[in-house]
N, C-alpha and C positions, 0 to 999 in steps of 0.2 A: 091540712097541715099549713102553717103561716108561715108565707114566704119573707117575710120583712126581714130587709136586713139591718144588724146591729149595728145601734148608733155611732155615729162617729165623734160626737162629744157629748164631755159629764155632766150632766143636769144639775146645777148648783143654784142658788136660791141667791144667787150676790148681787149686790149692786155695781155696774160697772163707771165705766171711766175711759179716756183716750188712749188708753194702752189695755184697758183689758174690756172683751165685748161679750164675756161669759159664756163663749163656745171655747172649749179646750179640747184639744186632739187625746185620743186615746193612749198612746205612748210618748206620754211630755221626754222622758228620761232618754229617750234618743235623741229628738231635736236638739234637747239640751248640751248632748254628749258632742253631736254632730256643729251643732253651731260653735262651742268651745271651740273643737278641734279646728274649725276656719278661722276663727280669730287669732288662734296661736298660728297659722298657717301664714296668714296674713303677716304677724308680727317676724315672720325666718324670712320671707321673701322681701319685707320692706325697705327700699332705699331712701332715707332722708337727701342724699347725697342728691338722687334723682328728683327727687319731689322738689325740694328746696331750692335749687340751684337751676338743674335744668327745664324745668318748670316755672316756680316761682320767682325767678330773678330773672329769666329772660321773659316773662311775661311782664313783671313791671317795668323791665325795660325796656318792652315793645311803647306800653301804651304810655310810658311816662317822656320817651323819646328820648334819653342820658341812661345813663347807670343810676339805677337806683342805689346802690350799695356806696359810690363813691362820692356822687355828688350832695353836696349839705342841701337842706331842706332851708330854703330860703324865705322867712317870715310862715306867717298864721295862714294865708292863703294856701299856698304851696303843700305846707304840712296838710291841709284838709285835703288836697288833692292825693296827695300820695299817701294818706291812710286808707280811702277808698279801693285806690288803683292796686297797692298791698294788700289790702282785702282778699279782693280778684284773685290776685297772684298767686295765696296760702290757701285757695279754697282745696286742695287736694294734699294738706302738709300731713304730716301725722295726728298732730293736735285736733284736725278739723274733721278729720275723717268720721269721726264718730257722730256728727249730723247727717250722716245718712240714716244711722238706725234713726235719730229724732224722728226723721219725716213720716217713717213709716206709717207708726198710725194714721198720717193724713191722706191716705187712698181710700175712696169710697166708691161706690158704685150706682150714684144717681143715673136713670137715663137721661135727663135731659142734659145738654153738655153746659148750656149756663147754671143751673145746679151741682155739676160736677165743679164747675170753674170758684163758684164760692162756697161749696164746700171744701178746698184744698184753701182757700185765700181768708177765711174766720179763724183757723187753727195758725196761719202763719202772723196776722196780725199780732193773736194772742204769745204767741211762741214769741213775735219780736217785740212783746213788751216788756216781756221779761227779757229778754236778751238784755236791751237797749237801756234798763234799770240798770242792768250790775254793767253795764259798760260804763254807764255817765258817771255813776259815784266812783267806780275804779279810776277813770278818768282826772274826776275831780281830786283825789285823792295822792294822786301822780304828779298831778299839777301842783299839789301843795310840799309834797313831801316826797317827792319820787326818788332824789338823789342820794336818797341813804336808801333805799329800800335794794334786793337782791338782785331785783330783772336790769338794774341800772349799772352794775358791775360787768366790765370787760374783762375781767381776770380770766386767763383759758382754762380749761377744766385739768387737773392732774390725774393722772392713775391713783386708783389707790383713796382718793379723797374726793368728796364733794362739795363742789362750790355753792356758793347760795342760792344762784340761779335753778343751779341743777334739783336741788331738794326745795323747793318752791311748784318745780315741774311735776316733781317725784310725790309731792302731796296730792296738790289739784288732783292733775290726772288722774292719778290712783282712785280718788274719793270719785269723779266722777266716771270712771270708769266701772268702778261697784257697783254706784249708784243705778247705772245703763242695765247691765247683767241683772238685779233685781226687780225691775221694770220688765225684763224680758221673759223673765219666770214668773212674774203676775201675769204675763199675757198670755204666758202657756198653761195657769194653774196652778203649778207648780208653791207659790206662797201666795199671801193672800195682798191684792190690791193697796196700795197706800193711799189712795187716793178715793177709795169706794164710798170714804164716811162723807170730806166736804165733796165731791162730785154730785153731790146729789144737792146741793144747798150752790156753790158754784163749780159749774162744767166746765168752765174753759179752764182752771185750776191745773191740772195737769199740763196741758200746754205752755201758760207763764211757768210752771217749773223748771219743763225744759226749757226754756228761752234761758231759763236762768243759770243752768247748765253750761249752753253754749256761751252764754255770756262771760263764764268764770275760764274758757279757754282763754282768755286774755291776759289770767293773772296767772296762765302758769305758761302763756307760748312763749318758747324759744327760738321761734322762727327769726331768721337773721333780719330778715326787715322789719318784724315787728319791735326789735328790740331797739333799731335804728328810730322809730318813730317814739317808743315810748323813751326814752334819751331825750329828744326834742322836746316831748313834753316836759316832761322833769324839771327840763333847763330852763321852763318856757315862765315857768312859777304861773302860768295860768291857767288855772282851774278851767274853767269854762273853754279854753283852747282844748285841755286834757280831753273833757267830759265831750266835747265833739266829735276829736280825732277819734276817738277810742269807740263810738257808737257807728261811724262812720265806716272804720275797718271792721265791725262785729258784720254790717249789712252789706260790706262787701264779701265776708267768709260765706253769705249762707245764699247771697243773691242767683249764684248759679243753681243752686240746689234747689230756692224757690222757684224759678223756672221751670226746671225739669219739672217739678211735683206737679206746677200748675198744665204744664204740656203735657205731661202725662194722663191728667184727668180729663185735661180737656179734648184729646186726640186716642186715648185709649179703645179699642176695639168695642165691639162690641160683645163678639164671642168673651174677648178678655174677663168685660164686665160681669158678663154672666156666668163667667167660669167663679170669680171671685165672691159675687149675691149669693150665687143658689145655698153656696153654704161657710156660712159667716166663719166657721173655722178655721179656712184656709186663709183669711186675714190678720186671723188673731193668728196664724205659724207664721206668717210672713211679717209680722211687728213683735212675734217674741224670734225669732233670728235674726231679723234684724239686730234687736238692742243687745243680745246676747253674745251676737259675732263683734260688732261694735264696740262692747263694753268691754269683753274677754282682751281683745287688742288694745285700747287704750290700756287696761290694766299695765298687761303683760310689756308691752310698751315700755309705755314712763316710769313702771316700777322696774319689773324681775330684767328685763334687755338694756335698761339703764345702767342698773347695779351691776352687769357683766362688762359690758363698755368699759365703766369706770373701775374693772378689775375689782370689785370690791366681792365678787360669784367668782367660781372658779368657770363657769361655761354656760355659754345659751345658744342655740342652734343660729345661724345665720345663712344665707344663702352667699356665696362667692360676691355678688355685687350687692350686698348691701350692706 
């Protein structure tokens, strides 16, 4: 009698890509069900109030040494310092959160740890090329035209209605938060890869997507600092000021999170590693809940906890502090 036991993922004949490695788990439809359930989880428990504030404005006011919030941004030098140092500060906002799931696909399991170390840093290049594109034109675009556009309004939000800012936020994110959730069910199998046909012609292709992803968190944050700098450009009528600041705070949103990835790879156990090789599977659960926790929250976020906020829902769960 054959003792073998049943496999643990579906043998599919696809071509893969950075998000999908053609091992999918046996029961995608839980993961699925279960990663949902975290990212809405995520969305009841989340405090802008705490992330925002007591976070990121005392962070940039640690390293900027003033209030970032109060004091003007004095010339072109200045501004490039405190797009950075904001950067830093928003890397844990709500808008940014969802580059965690980006990274995921970038864990691998080399043993050698200098292999590990540019295996984690070819996908981050790639990732910040795309970023560093849609920032410099958003950038430059700000620079030219910024002062009619919606992120440039100070008007406070009403009940009841949405200002410009708000549905600018309520777009982006929404789109790139679907976007994340379908990436995540290509990695569980669940639909078919988007990226299966050019990966095979160019592999880094998937990576400049997302860069391009996280790059468009720009045109929909509402982070209070960010909206402080994109003002200054606007006002600054210099493009090329724009297209700097604005690339400047994208590699400040993701720098800590490069880090982690690259420490992780490079310091990761051993057993770790081996628990993750022996069966490529368990990579591809851990990069489809990733994007799926990820995505589900930005969703749920800047669209359905928006539209409740703004009274325009009758109700969305919330947690007492947030």
């Amino acid at each position: 009698m054959s003792t073998d036991k049943p496999a643990l993922t579906k043998a599919r004949p696809i071509a893969t890509s950075a998000f999908v490695n053609g091992h999918f788990p046996r029961r995608p439809g839980l993961i699925v069900l279960l990663s949902a359930l975290a990212g809405f989880g995520l969305t009841v428990v989340w405090s802008a109030h705490f992330v925002d504030s007591t976070i990121g404005d005392n962070v940039a006011n640690t390293l900027l040494g003033q209030d970032a919030k109060a004091t003007p941004i004095a010339g072109v030098a200045a501004g490039i310092a405190f797009a950075f140092v904001t950067g830093l500060a928003g890397t844990f906002t709500a808008c940014n959160i969802a580059a965690f799931g980006a990274m995921a696909p970038m864990l691998g399991g080399s043993s050698s740890r200098s292999e590990r170390i540019r295996g984690a840093l070819k996908p981050l290049v790639w990732l910040s090329a795309g970023m560093l594109s849609v920032s410099a034109v958003y950038g430059v675009i700000v620079g030219l035209v910024g002062t009619s556009m919606p992120q440039f309004s100070t008007a406070q939000a009403v009940a009841g209605t949405l200002n410009g800012r708000s549905v600018q936020s309520l777009i982006v994110f929404g789109v790139i938060g679907l976007v994340m959730t379908y990436l995540g069910l290509a990695a569980l199998g669940v639909v078919r890869d988007p990226f299966a046909g050019i990966a095979k012609r160019f592999p880094n292709a998937p990576m400049v997507f997302m860069g391009v992803l996280i790059g468009g968190f720009l045109i929909g944050r509402p982070f209070g600092l960010f909206r402080k700098l994109f003002r200054d450009a606007a006002e600054s009528g210099n493009p090329l000021y724009g297209a700097a600041a604005f690339c400047l705070q994208s590699l400040g949103n993701i720098a800590v999170l490069a880090l982690a990835l690259v420490a992780t790879a490079a310091f990761l156990g051993t057993g770790a590693r081996r628990w993750l090789t022996e069966k490529p599977v368990r990579l591809a659960v851990i990069t489809g809940v990733a994007l799926i926790t990820m995505g589900v929250f930005t969703f749920l976020y800047w669209d359905v906890r928006l539209l409740a906020r703004r009274e325009l829902i009758p109700w969305y769960p919330t947690a007492p502090w947030a």
